[in-house]
N, C-alpha and C positions, 0 to 999 in steps of 0.2 A: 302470701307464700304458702305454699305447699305443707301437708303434716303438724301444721301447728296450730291449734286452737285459739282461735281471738283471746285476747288477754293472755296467754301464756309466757310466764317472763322467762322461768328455768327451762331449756331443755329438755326432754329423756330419753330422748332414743338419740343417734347417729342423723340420721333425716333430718331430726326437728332441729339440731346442732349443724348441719351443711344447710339450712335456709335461713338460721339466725344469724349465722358466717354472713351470708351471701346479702340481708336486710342491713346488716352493720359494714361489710363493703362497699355496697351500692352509697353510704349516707358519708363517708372519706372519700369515693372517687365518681365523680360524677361521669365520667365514661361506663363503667362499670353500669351504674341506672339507665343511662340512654341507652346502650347496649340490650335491654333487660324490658327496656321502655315504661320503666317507672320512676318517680321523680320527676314529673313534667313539668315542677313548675323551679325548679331547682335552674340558678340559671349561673351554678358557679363554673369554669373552666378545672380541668384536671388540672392539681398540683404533682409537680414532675421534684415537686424538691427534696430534700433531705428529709427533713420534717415531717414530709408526709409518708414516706416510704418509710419511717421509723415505726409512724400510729401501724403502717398495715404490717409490718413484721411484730407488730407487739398484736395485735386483732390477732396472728395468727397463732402466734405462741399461745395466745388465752386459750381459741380453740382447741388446737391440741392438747393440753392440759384436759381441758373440762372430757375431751372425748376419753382420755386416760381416764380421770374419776370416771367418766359413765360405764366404761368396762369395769372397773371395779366394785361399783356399786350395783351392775344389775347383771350381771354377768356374760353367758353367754347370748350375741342379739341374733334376731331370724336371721334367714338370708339374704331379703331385702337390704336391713340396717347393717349387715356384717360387711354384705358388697361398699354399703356408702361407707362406713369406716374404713376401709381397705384405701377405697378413693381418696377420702380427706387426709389420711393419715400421709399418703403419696405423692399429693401433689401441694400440700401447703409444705411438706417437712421439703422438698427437694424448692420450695422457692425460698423458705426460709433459709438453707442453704446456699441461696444464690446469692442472696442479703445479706449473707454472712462476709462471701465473698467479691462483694461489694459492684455484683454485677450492673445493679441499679443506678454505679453514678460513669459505666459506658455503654448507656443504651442505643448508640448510633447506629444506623445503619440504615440500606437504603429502603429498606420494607420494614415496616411492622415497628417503628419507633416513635419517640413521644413527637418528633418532629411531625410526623402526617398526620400523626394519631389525634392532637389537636385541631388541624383543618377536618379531618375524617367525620368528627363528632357533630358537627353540623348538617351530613350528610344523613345521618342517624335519626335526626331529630324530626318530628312533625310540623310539616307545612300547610295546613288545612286551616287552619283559621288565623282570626286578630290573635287570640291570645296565644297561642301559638306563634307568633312572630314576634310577640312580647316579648319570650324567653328567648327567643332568635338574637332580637336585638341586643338585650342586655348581657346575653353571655357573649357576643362575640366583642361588645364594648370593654369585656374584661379578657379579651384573647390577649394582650398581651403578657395579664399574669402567667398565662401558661409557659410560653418562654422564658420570663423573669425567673420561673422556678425550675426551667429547666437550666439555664447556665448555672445556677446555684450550686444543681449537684453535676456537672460537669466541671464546675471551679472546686469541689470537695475531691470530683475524685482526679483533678490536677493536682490537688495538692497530698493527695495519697499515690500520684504516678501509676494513676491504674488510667489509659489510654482506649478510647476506640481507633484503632487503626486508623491513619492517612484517609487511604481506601474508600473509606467511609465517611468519612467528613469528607473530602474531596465531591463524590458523589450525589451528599447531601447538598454541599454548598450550588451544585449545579442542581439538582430539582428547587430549591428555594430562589434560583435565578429564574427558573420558568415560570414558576408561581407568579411571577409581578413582573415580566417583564416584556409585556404590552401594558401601554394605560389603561384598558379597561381589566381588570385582572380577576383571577377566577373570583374573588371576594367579592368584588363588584358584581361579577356576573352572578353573583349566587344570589345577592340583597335586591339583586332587579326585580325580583319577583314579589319582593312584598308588597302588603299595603301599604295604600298612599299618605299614609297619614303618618307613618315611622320613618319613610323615603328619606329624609333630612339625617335624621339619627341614624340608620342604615347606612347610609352615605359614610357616615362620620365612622362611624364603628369599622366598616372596610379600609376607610383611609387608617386609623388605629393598629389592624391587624396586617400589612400592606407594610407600615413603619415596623410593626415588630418583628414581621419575614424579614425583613433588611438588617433592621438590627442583630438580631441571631445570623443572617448569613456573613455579615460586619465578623461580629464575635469569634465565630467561627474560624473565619480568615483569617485575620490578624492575630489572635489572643492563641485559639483554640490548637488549630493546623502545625503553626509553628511548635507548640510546646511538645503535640503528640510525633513529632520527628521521629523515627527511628522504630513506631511500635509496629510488630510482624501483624504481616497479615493474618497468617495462622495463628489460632489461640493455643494449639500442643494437647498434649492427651487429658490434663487432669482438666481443664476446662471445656474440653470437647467433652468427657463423660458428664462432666456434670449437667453439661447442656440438653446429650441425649437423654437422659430420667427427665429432662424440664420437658422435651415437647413430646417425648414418646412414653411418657410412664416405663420404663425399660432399660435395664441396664445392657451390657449389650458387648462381645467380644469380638474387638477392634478387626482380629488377624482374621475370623470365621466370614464376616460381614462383607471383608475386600474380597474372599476367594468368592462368596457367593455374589457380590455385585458381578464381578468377572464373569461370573456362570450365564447368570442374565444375559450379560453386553453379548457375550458369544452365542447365544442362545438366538436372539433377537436378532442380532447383526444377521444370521443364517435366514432368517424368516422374510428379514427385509429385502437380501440379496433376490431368495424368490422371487418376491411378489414384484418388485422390482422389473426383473426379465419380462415379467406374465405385462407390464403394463407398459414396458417401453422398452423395446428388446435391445440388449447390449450395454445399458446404463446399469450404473452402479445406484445403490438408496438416494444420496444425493444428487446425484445429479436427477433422477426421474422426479425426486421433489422439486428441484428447479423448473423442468418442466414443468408439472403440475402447476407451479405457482403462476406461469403463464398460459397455460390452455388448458388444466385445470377448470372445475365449475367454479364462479367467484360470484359477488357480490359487490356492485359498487354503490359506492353513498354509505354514508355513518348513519343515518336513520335509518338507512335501508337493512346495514345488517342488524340494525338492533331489531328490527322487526321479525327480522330471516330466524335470530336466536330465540325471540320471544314464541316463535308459530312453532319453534322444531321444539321447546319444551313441552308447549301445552300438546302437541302430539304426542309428544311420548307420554306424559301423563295419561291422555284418555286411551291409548293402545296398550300400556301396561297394566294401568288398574284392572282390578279384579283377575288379571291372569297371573302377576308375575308379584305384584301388592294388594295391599288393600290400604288404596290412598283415602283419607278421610278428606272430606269436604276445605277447611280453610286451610290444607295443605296443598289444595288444585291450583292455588294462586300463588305465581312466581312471577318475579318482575326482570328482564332484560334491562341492563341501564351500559351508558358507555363513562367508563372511568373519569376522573377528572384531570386535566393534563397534567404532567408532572408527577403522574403516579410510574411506581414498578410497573415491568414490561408486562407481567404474567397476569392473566385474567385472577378473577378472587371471588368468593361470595360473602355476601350478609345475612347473621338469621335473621327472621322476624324475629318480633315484639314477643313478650310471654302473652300478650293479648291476641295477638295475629292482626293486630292496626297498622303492625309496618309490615310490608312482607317481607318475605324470605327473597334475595336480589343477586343477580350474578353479575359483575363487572366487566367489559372488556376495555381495556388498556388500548386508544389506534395507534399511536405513537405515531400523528400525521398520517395514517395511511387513509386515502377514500377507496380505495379498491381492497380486496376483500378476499382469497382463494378461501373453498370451504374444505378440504381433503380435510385442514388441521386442526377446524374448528369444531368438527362432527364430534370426534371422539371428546374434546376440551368440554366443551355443554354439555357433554351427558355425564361428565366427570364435578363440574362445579354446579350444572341442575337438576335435572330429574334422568336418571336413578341414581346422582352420587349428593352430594353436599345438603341439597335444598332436603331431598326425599329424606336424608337421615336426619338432618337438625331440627326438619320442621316437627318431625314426628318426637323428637325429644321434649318437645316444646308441649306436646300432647300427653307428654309421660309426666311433666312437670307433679300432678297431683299426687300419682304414686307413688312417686321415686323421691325426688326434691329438685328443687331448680339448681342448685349445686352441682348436681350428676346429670341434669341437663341444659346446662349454659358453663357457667364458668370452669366448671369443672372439666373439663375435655382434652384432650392432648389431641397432635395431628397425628400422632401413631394411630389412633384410631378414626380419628376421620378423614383422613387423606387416606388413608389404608382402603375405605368403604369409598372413597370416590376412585381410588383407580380398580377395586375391586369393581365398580358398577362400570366399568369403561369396559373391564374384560366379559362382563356379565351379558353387555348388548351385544359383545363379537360373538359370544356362544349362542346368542338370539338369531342369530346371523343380520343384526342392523344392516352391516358395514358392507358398503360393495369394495372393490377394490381396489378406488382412489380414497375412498372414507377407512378402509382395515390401511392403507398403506399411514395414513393421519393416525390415527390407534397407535402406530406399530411406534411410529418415532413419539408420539405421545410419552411410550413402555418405553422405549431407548433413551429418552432423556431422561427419567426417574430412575433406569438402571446406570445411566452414566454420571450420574448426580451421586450413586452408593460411592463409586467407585474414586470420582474426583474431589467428593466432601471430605469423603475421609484422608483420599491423600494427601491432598493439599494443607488439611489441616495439621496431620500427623506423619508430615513428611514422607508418604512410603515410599517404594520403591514400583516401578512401575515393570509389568512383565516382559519378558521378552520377547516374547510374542505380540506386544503388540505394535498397531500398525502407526502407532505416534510413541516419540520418543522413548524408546525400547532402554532398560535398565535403566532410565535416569530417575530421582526424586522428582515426585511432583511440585510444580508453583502454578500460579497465575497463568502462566503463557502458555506451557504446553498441558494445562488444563482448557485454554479458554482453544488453541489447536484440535485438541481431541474433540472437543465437543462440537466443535464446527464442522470436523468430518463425520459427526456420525449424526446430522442431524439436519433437518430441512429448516429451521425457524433462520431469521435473519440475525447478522449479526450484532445488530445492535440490541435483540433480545438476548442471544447468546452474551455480546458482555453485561448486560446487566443481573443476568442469571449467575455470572461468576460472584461480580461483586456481592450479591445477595447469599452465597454460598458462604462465603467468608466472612460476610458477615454476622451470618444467624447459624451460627456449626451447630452441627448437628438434625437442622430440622428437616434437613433439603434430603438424607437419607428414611426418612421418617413412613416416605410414600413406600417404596417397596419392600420395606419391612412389614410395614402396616397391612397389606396387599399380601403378602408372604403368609400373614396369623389371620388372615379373614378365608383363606384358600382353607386353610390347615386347618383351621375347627370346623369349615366347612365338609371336610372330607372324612374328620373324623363322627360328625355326625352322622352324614353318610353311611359310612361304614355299623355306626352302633346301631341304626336305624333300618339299614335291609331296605326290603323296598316299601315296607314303613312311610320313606323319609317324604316329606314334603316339600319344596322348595320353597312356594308363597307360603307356607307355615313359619319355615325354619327365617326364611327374610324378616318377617313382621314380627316374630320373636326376638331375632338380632339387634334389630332398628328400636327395639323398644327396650335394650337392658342399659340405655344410659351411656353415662361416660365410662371408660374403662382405660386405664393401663394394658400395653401389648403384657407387661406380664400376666395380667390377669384374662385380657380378651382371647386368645386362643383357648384356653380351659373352658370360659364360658359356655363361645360359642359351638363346645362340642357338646355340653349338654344338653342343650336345645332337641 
């Protein structure tokens, strides 16, 4: 780790306290180290139970404690250690808060829950050698613990009446049917590839994790579904704020956010109308995306786009560097993969390793599709690869020695990285990438993050919907004429559009996160601008940006102005 001298047991700065955090996290959650890609030979499953979610709110109480004595003991620290304090102190108090509030025993939902999060971790792991499929084996022979301790605190938090929505279980119960429901199932397809000599055990170990997808989707059903009867979709304001600090470092005024998401949808809606005309005369946004999606450029074969994604990153890599970055060598390598079935609709990325042994990896979700239009993909890959996701985290990954792997890994909110991957989406349109079926892909790209401000929040916080608009004018927002709205201002299909609902309601708050985030990467960008004259440098002030770590929106717009 990063800032700490071999043998050092005490802390003294900030730094050396967010990698002692992050060495004693990684040794309680073994996601945490696969993630991190150390612990390779650790081959226990993440515990989802009570117990263990008590050790990591007591891990983090210690921390903040000792970072308290460290202020008082050494007093004021540089700017380095001031930034990382600022960090730790933000994002363990607002998850210890979440512990408090007992978020950890409903963590369901259709993304980003212990439910995928368990199969995911295998995904993470290295496949290169025997011993390496060592630890393949033996943790997935122990996949079942992972569920065992994930009903645990699903049965705690039944019996405190703290519920994941229907919604969400419902949703879950059906990805956990697709999981296994061919006999050859993704678990089998995954252990096919080992060596021949674990093949038996392998075997065994998928039928194990296969039994225990069923038993959880069993559980679920019968036990679970029923008893959460009646809990709302929306979780209401005090747990919607609490959520925004959790993914955005940020607190944030509910009533200013809805008038500005509006500002966007109307903003954008305008641009789309244009461009629109200019590509198919007399069609409205959607409808010339329907076109599109049929005479449109497309791609068919599932290999074939993954190839299509893997050639448009490493282009943009070698046409950017040195003009617009300065990519460093084991950041030139990014890997195109296609999701595993039964995942959310929305593509995703993975970082690399603190080694750069795994690389940095972008997902796409077919959802059975073999054909392929690119208008919507163009803008999406330069959002989740090179110049949004890949180009920022890999390079965190490089900052690791200076800063601490705390401020660059676990420590990150999507307000700041979802902020810099829709920022790098707008950054290739002022490049002029985009021709005019790829800026039309761009545009509803912006229209779904801006109609995402406007339906997270209502939906969640019941607003009141304007009257001006062109879906359900003065009613409160729900489900339906969220999931209406957003189909009319948007070319994706709808089976993406409803999973992007359920996924809004279920994770409040994050899904506003992107054009907030986008909002404070503009803003300090312009304020540097402005301090700077014609001074400013652009590849300066990027490779500056991309290197100050993880950051809080409250903090990243000040930053980034002083650059």
């Amino acid at each position: 780790m990063s800032n700490q001298t071999a043998g050092q047991t005490s802390p003294t700065t900030p730094r050396q306290l967010a990698d002692d955090y992050v060495q004693q996290l990684a040794a309680l959650d073994p996601s945490t180290a696969v993630g991190l890609g150390i612990n390779r030979d650790d081959t226990r499953m993440p515990d989802y139970s009570p117990e263990a979610h008590q050790q990591k709110a007591e891990l983090i109480r210690a921390t903040l404690q000792r970072l308290e004595a460290l202020e008082a003991e050494a007093g004021p620290f540089d700017a380095l250690d001031e930034r990382c304090a600022r960090l730790l102190r933000d994002r363990l108090g607002v998850e210890l808060e979440a512990y408090d509030a007992g978020e950890h025993l409903r963590p369901l939902r259709i993304i980003g829950s212990p439910v995928d999060g368990a199969r995911s971790i295998f995904l993470m792991m290295p496949q290169s050698s025997d011993a390496d499929w060592e630890v393949i084996t033996a943790r997935m022979e122990r996949f079942p613990d992972a569920y065992t301790s994930l009903i645990r605190s699903l049965e705690q938090g039944r019996e405190q009446q703290l519920f994941a929505a229907p919604l969400q279980v419902e949703s879950i119960i059906t990805q956990l049917q697709e999981w296994v429901a061919s006999q050859t199932t993704w678990f089998h397809d995954f252990v096919s590839a080992g060596p021949a000599h674990l093949s038996d055990r392998l075997r065994a170990a998928a039928d194990g994790a296969v039994s225990a997808v069923r038993d959880l989707r069993t559980y679920l059903s019968e036990v679970y579904l029923p008893a959460a009867a009646g809990t709302p979709d929306a979780v209401g304001e005090e747990r919607y704020l609490l959520n925004t600090r959790r993914w955005m470092g940020a607190s944030i005024d509910p009533e200013e956010v809805y008038a500005w998401g509006w500002e966007e949808f109307r903003r954008l809606d305008a641009q789309m109308r244009t461009l629109a005309e200019e590509i198919l005369p007399g069609s409205t946004p959607v409808e010339c995306m329907r076109w599109l999606d049929k005479n449109g450029r497309r791609v068919e074969g599932v290999e074939e786009i993954r190839q299509w994604l893997q050639q448009m990153m490493d282009t943009a890599i070698e046409e950017l560097d040195g003009k617009h970055f300065d990519i460093a060598e084991p950041i030139k390598h990014v890997e195109a993969m296609i999701a595993p079935p039964g995942s959310a609709a929305a593509p995703y990325y993975t970082r690399p390793s603190l080694d750069f042994a795994r690389p940095g990896r972008t997902w796409l979700p077919t959802l059975g599709q073999t054909v392929f239009p690119l208008y919507d993909l163009v803008s999406t890959w330069y959002h989740e690869g090179v110049p949004g996701h890949h180009l920022q985290l890999a390079q965190w990954v490089l900052m690791a020695p200076q800063l601490s792997t705390f401020q660059t890994t676990i420590g990150s909110s999507s307000g700041a990285t979802e902020g810099w991957a829709l920022y790098a989406e707008r950054l290739m349109d002022e490049l002029g990438y985009f021709d005019a079926e790829e800026r039309m892909g761009y545009l509803d790209c912006q229209m779904m993050r801006a109609v995402r401000v406007v339906i997270d929040l209502g939906m969640h916080l019941h607003l009141q919907i304007p009257d001006d608009s062109p879906v359900a004018p003065g009613q409160r927002w729900n489900r339906e004429n969220a999931t209406e709205f957003f189909a009319a201002h948007s070319g994706r299909p709808q089976d993406f559009i409803d999973s992007e609902i359920i996924r809004y309601l279920g994770w409040p708050g994050q899904a506003i996160s992107y054009k907030l985030g986008e909002r404070s990467w503009l803003a300090g960008r312009e304020a540097a601008q402005k301090a700077q004259g014609e001074d400013f440098n652009l590849k300066d002030w990027h490779m500056k940006a991309l290197s100050l770590g993880a950051l809080g929106l409250d903090d990243l717009e000040t930053e980034l102005a002083r650059l």
